[in-house]
DRENKOLSE-926237 format. One record per residue (C-alpha): x, y, z; residue number from 0. Coordinates in Angstrom, 3 decimals. Layout:
<recs>
<rec <X; Y; Z>; NUM>
...
</recs>
This chain:
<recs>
<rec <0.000; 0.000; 0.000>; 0>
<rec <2.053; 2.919; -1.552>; 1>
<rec <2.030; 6.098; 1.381>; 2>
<rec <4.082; 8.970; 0.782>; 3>
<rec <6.729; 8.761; 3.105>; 4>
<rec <8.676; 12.138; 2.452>; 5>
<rec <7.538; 13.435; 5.485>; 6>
<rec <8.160; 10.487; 7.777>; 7>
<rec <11.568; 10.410; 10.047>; 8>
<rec <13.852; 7.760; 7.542>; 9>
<rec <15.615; 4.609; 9.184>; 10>
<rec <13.515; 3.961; 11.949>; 11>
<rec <13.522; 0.025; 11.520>; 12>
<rec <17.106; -2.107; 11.621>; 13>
<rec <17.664; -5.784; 11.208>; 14>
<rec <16.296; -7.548; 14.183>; 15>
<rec <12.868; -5.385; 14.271>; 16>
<rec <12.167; -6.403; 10.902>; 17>
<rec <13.171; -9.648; 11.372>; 18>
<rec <10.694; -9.652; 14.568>; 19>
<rec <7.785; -8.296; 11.915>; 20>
<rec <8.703; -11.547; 9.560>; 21>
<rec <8.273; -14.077; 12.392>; 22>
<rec <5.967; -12.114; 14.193>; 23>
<rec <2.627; -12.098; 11.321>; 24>
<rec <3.787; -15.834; 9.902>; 25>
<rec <4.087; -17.268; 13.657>; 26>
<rec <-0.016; -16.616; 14.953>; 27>
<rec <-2.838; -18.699; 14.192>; 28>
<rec <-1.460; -21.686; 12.264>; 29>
<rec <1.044; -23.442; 13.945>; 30>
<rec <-1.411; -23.694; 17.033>; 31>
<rec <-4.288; -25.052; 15.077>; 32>
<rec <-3.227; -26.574; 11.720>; 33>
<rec <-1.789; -29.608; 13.553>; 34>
<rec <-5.244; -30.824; 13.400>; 35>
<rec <-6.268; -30.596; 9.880>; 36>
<rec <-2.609; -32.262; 8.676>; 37>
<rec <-3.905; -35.023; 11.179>; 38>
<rec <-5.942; -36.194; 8.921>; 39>
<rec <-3.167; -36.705; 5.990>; 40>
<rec <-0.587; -38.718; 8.687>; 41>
<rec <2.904; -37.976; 8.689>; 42>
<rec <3.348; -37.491; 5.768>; 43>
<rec <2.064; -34.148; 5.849>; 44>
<rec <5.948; -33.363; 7.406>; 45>
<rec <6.846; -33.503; 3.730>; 46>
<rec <4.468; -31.092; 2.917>; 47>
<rec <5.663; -28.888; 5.336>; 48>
<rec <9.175; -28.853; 4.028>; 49>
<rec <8.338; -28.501; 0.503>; 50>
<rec <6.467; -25.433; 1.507>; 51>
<rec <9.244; -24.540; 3.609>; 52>
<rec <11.595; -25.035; 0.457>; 53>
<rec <8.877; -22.591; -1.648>; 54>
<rec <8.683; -20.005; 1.240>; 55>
<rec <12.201; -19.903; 0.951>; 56>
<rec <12.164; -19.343; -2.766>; 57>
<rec <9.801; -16.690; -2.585>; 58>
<rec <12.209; -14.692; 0.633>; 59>
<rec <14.541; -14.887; -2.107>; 60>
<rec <12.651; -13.410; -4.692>; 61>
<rec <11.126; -10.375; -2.475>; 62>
<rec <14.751; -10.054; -1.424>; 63>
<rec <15.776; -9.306; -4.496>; 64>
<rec <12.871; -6.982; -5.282>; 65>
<rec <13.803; -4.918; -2.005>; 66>
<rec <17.129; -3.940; -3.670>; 67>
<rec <15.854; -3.302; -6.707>; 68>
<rec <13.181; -1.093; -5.205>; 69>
<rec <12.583; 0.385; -1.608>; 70>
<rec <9.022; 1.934; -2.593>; 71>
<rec <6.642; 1.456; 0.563>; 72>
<rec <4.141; -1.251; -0.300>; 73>
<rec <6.124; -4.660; -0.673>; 74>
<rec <4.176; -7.071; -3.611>; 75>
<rec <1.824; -4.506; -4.316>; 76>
<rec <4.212; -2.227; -5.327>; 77>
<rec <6.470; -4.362; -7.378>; 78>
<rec <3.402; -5.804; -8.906>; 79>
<rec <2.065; -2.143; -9.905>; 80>
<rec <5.853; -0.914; -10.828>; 81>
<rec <6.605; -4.659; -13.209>; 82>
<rec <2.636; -4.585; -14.392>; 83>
<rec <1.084; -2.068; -14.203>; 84>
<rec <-2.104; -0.252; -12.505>; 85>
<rec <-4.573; -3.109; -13.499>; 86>
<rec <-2.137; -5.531; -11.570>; 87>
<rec <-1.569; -3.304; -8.528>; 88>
<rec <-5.576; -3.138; -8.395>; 89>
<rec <-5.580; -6.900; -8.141>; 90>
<rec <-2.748; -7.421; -5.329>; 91>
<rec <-4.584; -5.022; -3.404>; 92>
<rec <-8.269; -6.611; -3.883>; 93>
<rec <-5.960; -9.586; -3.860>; 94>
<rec <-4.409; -8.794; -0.373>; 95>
<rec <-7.802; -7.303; 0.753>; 96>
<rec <-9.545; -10.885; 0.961>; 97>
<rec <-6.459; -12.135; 2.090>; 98>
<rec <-6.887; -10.024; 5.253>; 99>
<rec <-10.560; -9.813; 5.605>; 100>
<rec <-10.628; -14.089; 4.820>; 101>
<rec <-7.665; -15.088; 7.179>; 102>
<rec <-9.361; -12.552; 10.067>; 103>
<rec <-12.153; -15.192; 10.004>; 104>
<rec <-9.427; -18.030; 10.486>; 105>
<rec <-7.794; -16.366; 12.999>; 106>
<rec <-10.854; -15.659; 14.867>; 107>
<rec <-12.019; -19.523; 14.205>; 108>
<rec <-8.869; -20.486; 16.075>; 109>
<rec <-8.720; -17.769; 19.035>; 110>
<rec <-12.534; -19.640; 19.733>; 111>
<rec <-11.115; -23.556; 19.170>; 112>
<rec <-8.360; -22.539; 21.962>; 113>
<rec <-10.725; -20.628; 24.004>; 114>
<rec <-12.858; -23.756; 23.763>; 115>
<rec <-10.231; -26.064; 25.887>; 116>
<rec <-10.810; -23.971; 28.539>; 117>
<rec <-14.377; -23.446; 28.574>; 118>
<rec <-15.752; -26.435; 26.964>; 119>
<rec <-18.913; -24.862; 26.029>; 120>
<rec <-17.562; -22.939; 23.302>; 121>
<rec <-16.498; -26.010; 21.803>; 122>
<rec <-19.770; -28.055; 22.097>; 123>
<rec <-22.025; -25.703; 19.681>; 124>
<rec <-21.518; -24.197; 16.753>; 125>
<rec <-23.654; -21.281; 18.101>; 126>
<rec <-21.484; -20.269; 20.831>; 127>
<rec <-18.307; -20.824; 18.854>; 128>
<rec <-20.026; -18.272; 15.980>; 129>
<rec <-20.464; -16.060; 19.338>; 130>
<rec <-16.904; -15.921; 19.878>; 131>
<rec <-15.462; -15.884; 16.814>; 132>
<rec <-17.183; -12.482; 16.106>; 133>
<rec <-16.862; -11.165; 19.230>; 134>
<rec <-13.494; -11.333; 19.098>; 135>
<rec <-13.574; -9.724; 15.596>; 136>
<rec <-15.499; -6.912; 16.359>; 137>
<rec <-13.503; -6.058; 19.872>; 138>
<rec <-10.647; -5.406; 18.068>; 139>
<rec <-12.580; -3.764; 15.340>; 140>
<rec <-14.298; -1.264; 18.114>; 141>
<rec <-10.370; -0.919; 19.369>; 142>
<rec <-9.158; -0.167; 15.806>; 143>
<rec <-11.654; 2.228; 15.803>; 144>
<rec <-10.987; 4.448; 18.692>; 145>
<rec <-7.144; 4.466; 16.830>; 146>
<rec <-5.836; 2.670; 19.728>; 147>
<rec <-2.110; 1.620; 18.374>; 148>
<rec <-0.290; -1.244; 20.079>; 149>
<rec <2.924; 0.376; 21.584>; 150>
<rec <6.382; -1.708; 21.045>; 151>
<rec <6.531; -3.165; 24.504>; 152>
<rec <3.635; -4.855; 23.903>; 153>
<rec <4.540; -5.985; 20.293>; 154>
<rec <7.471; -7.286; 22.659>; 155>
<rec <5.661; -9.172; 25.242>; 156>
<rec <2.786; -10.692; 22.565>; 157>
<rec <5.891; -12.135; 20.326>; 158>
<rec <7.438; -13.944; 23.417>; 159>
<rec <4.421; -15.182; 24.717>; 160>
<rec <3.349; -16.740; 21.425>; 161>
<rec <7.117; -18.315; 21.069>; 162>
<rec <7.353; -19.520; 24.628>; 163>
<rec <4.750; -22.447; 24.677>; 164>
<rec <6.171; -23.105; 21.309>; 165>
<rec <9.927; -23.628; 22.552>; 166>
<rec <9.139; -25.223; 25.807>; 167>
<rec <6.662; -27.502; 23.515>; 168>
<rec <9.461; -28.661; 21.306>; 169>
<rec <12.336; -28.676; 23.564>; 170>
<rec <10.218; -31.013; 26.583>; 171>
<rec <8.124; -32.960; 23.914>; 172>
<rec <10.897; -34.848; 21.851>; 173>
<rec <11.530; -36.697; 24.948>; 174>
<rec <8.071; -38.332; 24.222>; 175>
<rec <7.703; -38.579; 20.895>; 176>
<rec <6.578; -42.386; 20.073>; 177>
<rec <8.002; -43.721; 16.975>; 178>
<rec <4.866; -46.369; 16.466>; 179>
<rec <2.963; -42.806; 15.778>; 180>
<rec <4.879; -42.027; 12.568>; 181>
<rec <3.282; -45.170; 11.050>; 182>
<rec <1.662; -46.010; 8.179>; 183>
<rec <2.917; -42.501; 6.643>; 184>
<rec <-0.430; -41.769; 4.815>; 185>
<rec <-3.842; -42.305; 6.233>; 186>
<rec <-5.709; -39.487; 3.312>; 187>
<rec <-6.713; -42.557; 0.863>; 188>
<rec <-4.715; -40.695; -1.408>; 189>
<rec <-1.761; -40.649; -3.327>; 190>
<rec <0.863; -39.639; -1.665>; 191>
<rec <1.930; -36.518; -3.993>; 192>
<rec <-1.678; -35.772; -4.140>; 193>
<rec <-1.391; -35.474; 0.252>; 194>
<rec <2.049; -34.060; -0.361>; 195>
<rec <-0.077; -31.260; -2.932>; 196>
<rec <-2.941; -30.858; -0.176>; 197>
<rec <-0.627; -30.791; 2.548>; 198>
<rec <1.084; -28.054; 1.273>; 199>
<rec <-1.758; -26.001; 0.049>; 200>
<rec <-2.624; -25.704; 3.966>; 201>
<rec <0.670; -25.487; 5.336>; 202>
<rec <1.368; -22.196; 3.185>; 203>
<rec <-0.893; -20.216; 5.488>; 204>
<rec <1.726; -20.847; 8.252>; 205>
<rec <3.896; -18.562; 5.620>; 206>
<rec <1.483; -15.819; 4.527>; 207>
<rec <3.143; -13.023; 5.949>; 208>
<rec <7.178; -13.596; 5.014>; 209>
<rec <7.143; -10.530; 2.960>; 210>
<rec <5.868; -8.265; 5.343>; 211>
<rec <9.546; -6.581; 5.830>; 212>
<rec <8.720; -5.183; 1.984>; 213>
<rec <5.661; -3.513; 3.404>; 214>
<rec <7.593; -0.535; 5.337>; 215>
<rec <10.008; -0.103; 3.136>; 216>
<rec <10.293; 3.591; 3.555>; 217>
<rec <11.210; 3.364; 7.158>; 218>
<rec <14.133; 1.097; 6.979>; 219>
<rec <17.344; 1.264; 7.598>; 220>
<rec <19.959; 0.561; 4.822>; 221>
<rec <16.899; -1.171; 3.128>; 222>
<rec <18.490; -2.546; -0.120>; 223>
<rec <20.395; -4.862; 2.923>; 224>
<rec <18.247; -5.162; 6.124>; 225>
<rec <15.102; -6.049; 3.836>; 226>
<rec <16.532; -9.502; 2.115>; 227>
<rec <18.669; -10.697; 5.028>; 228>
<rec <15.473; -9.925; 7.835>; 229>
<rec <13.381; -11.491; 5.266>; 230>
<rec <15.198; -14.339; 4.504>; 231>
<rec <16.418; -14.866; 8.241>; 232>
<rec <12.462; -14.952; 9.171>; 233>
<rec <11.292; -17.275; 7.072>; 234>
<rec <14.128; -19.906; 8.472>; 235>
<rec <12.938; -19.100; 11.634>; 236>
<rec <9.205; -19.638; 11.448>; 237>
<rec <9.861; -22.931; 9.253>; 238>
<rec <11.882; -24.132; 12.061>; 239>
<rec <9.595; -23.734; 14.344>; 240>
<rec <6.638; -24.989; 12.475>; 241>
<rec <8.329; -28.211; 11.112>; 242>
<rec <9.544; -28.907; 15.239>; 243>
<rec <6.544; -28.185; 16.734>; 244>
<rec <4.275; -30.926; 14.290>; 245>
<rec <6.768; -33.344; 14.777>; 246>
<rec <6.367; -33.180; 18.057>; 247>
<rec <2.630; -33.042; 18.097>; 248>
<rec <2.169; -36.357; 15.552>; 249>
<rec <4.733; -38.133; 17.634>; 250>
<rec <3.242; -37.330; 20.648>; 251>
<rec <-0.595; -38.448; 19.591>; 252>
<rec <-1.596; -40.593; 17.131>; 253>
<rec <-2.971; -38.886; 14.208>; 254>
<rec <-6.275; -40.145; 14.073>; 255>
<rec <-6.758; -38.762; 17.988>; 256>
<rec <-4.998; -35.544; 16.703>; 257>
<rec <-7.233; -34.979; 13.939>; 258>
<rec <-10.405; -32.722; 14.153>; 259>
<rec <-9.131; -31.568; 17.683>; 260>
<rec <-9.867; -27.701; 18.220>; 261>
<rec <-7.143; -27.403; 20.012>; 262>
<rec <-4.272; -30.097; 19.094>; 263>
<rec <-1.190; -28.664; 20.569>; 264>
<rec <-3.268; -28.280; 24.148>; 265>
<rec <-3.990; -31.915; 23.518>; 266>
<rec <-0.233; -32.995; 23.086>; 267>
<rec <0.559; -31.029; 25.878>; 268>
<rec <-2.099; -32.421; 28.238>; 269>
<rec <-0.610; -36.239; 27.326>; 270>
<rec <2.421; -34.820; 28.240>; 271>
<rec <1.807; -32.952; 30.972>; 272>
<rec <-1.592; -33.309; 32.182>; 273>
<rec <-4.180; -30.532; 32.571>; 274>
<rec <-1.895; -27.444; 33.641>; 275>
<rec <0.881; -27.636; 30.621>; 276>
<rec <-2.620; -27.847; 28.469>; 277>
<rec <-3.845; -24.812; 29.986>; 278>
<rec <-0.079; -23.222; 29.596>; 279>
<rec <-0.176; -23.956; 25.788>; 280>
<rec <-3.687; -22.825; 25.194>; 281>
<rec <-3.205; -19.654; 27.404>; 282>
<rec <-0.639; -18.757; 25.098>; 283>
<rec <-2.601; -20.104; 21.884>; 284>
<rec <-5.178; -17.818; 22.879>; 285>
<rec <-2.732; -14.644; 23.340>; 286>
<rec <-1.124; -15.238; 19.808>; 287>
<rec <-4.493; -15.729; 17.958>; 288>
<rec <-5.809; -12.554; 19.800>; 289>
<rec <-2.796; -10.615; 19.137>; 290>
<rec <-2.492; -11.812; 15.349>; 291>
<rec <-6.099; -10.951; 14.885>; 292>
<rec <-5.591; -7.137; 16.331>; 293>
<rec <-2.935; -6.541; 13.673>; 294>
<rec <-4.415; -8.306; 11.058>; 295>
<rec <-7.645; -6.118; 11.606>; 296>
<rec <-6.038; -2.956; 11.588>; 297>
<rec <-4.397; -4.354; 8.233>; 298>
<rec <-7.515; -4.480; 6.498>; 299>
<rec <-7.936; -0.338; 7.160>; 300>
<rec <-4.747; 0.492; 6.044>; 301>
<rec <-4.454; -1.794; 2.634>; 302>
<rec <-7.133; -0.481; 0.785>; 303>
<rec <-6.663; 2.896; 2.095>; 304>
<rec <-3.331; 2.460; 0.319>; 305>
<rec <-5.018; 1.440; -2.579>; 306>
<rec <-7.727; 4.357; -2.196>; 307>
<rec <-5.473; 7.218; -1.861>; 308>
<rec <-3.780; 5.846; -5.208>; 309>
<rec <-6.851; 5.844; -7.015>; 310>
<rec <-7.271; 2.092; -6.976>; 311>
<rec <-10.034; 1.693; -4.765>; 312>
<rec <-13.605; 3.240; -3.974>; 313>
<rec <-12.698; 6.856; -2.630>; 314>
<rec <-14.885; 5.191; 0.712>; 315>
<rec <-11.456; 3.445; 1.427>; 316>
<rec <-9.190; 6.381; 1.274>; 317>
<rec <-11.215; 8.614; 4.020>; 318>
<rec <-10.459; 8.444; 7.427>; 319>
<rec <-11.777; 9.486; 10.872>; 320>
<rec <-11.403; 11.705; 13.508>; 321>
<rec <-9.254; 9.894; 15.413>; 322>
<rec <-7.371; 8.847; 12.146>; 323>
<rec <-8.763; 5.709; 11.204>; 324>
<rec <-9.991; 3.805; 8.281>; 325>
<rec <-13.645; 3.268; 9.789>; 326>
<rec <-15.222; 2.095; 6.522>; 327>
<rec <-12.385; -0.246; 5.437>; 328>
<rec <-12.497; -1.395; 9.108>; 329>
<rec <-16.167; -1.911; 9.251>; 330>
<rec <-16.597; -3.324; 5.331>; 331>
<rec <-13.697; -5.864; 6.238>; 332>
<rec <-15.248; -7.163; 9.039>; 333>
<rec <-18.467; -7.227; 8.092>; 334>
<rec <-17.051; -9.594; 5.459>; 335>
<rec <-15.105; -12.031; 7.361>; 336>
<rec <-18.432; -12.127; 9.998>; 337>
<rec <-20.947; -13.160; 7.008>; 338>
<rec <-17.791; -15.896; 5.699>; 339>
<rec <-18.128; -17.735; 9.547>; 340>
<rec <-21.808; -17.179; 9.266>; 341>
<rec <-21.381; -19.268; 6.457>; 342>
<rec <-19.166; -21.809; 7.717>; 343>
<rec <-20.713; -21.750; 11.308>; 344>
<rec <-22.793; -25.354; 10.758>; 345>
<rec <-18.917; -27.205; 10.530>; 346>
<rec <-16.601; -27.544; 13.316>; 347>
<rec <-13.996; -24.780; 14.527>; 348>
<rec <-11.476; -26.994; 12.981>; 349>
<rec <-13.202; -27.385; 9.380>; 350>
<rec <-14.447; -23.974; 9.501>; 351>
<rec <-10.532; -23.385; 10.119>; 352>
<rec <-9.073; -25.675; 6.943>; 353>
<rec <-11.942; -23.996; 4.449>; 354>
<rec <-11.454; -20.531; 5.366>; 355>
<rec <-7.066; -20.332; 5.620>; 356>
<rec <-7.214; -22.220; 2.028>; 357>
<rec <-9.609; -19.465; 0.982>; 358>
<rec <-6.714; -16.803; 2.836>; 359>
<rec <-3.934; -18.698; 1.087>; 360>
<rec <-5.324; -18.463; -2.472>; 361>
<rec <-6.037; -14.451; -2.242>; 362>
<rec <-2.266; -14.309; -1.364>; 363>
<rec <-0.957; -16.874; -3.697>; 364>
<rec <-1.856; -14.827; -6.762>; 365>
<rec <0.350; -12.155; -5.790>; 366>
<rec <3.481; -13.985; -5.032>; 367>
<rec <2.641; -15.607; -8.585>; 368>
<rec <2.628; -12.093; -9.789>; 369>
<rec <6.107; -10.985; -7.879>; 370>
<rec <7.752; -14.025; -8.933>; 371>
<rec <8.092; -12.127; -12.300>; 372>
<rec <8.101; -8.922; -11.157>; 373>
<rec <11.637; -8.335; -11.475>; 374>
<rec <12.320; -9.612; -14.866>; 375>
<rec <8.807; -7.127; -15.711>; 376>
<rec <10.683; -3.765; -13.814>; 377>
<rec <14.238; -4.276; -15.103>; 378>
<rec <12.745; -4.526; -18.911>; 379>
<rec <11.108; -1.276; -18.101>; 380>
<rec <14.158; 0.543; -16.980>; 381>
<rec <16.051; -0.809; -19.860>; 382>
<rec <17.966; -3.124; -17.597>; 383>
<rec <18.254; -6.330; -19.168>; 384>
<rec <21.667; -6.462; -19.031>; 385>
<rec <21.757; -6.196; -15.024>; 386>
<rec <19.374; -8.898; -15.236>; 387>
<rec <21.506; -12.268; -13.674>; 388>
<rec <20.828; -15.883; -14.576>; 389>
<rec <19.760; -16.673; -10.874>; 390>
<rec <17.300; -13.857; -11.470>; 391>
<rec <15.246; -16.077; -14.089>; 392>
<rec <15.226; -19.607; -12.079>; 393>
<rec <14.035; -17.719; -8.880>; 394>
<rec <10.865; -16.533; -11.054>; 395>
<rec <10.600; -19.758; -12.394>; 396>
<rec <10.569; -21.670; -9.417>; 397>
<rec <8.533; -19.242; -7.854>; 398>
<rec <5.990; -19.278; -10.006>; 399>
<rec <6.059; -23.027; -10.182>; 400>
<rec <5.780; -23.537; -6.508>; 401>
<rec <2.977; -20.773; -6.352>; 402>
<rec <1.213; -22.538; -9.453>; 403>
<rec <1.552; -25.733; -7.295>; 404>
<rec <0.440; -24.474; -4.564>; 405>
<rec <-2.591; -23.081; -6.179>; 406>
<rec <-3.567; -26.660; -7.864>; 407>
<rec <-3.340; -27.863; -4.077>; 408>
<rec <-5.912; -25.620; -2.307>; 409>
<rec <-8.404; -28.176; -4.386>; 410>
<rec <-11.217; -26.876; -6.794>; 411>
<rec <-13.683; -25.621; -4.337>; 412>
<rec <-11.250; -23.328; -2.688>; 413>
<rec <-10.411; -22.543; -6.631>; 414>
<rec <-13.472; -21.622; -7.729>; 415>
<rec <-14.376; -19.184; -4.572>; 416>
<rec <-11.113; -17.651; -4.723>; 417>
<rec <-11.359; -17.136; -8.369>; 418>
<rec <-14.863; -15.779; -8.020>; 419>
<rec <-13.806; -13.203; -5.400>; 420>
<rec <-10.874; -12.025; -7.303>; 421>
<rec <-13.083; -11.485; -10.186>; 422>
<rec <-15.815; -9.944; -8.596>; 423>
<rec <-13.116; -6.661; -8.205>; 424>
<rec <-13.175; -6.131; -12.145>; 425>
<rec <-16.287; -4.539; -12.417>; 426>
<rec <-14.666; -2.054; -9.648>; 427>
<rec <-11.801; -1.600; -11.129>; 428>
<rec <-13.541; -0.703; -14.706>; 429>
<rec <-15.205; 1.988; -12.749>; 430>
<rec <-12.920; 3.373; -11.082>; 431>
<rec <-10.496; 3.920; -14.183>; 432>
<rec <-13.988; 5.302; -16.120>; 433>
<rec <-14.608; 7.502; -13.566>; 434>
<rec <-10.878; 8.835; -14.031>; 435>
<rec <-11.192; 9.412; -17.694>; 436>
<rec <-14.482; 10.839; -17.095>; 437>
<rec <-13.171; 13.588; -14.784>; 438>
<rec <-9.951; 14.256; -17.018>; 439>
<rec <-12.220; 15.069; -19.620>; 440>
<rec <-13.684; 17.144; -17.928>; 441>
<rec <-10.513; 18.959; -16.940>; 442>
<rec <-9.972; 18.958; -20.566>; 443>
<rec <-12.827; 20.639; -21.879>; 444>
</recs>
């Protein structure tokens, strides 16, 4: 979301706090919950988390290189509009916009399946988990609203609670991981590059997020450096993690127990340590979802107002109010991701969960598939071909393989939604850009 940042203070972001942002918006809602929709695949959804690990990778790389080729504020959706053109930047933002609004409803999905461990009742109807789930959404909506801004102690203190259960999870649980668990490999029915395919589809939400160092781009320090290594350094991280932590949680419980749990990492924690290191891991569950959720709300404001104030969305988008927030992007993006669990609300948390971060994953899938050729795109523009290395053209191409992959593995419901929404932003689009000519004739005459 392109801001003009001439007027903000320069180098106000260094290696390790954008390194923090990385891990901090891919490590939230997934790790804790998507334990129990892998379940269901066996173990050998571990090779679909490194594949996507492999592909996350591949894509730091490419947004790496994109950072020190440009430092514009925005991340994809500026590379996208810069290599493509307006018509692309219009659909990374709608893109990113469903993205947000979509994966708010996940996130909220999972706050309630953790919140359900402790108070059962939650758990037990699909009314009172619909209860939470948008309660939750619009709290932080209402906080968004009154332009409350979480300060950097607390960005602090929300990180290392939502890594500390993780850690003392993986560290304490390899001591009881049970071999016997790990066997047969794949209980799906399937074959196994078809689980591999599926596994992967859902293990990329885990991911959505690595490029978020792009975003501020403007307030960086040294950007063209800090950008690609933070990036890069991130994603590591957070695959780390996420590949530990599963392995611990299949070998821990047998996959068949594990799967359609609303909250499977309290579950391998309460084998392992009864009802108080449950509690401990949902506790924290609960504070990472919540915390995820907050930013991820005050994202869907500030994307489209990005988009707005560049003439790419409604002018609704770009206005703001007295206390400086987006209210109508706030309100029109929540509104959204209340009527998708409305939807959904008939399933369990943890179906509700799959469906809606494979709906999230597709909406962001389209613009890495779109930035994997950015660069090639931009440096034919500026006349650059020459400065254009080999390495440059197999990092699109397995970028936009992977993505492509990826894309095939969400499965053709999740398609044909996610391909409906993204289309449904044309008619907007055509418009908005007639609504531009119309006033520059105007001017003209």
């Amino acid at each position: 979301m392109p801001t003009d940042t001439r007027s903000k203070p320069k180098g106000t972001l260094g290696f390790w706090m954008c390194t923090a942002l990385v891990v901090g918006n891919m490590i939230g809602s997934g790790i804790f919950l998507l334990p129990s929709s892998l379940a269901v695949f066996g173990p050998i959804s571990m090779a679909g988390w490194v594949l996507t690990a492999g592909g996350a990778i591949v894509l730091a790389l490419i947004f790496g290189r994109l950072a020190r080729l440009s430092s514009n504020t925005g991340g994809p959706y500026a590379y996208a509009r810069e290599g493509f053109g307006d018509f692309a930047g219009f659909l990374i933002a709608w893109g990113y916009w469903i993205a947000l609004w979509s994966g708010n409803a996940a996130v909220a999905v999972a706050f309630a399946g953790y919140l359900s461990f402790m108070v059962p009742a939650i758990g037990e109807t699909a009314l009172a988990g619909l209860a939470v789930s948008l309660g939750a959404i619009w709290l932080l909506t209402w906080v968004n609203l009154r332009g409350v801004r979480q300060a950097g102690i607390v960005q602090v203190v929300t990180t290392v609670m939502k890594l500390a259960p993780l850690l003392v999870l993986i560290l304490l649980g390899l001591s009881h991981v049970q071999p016997a668990n790990f066997r047969p490999a794949n209980l799906s029915g399937m074959s196994n590059i078809s689980a591999i395919s599926a596994c992967a589809a859902l293990t990329l939400w885990a991911f959505v997020g690595l490029e978020s160092a792009t975003v501020p781009a403007g307030d960086v320090r040294n950007p063209t450096k800090t950008i690609p290594l933070a990036t890069i350094v991130g994603t590591c991280v957070a695959a780390l993690v996420y590949i530990a932590t599963t392995y611990v949680a299949l070998g821990v419980v047998p996959s068949g127990t594990l799967a359609g749990s609303n909250a499977p990492l309290a579950d391998v924690a309460h084998v392992m340590w009864g009802f108080g290191g449950a509690v401990f891991i949902a506790v924290g569950a609960c504070v990472s979802t919540f915390g995820t959720l907050n930013g991820f709300v005050l994202l869907t404001g500030q994307v489209p107002l990005g988009a707005a104030r560049d003439g790419l969305f409604p002018a609704g988008f770009a206005r703001v109010s007295r206390t400086g927030t987006p209210a109508f992007g706030l309100i029109s993006s929540s509104l959204l991701a209340s009527a998708l669990i409305a939807m959904n609300y008939t399933r369990s948390l943890a179906e509700q969960f799959e469906f809606i971060i494979l709906l999230a994953t597709l909406s962001t899938l389209i613009p890495y598939l779109l930035c994997a050729g950015a660069e090639i795109m931009i440096r034919a523009k500026r006349k650059e071909r020459t400065r254009l290395p080999p390495q440059a053209f197999v990092l699109a191409g397995l970028g936009f393989v992977y993505s492509f992959w990826a894309i095939f593995g969400a499965g053709k419901d999740v398609v044909f939604w996610g391909v409906l929404l993204l289309l449904a932003g044309l008619p907007i689009h055509v418009w908005l850009r007639w609504q531009s000519g119309a006033i520059t004739s105007k001017e003209i005459s």
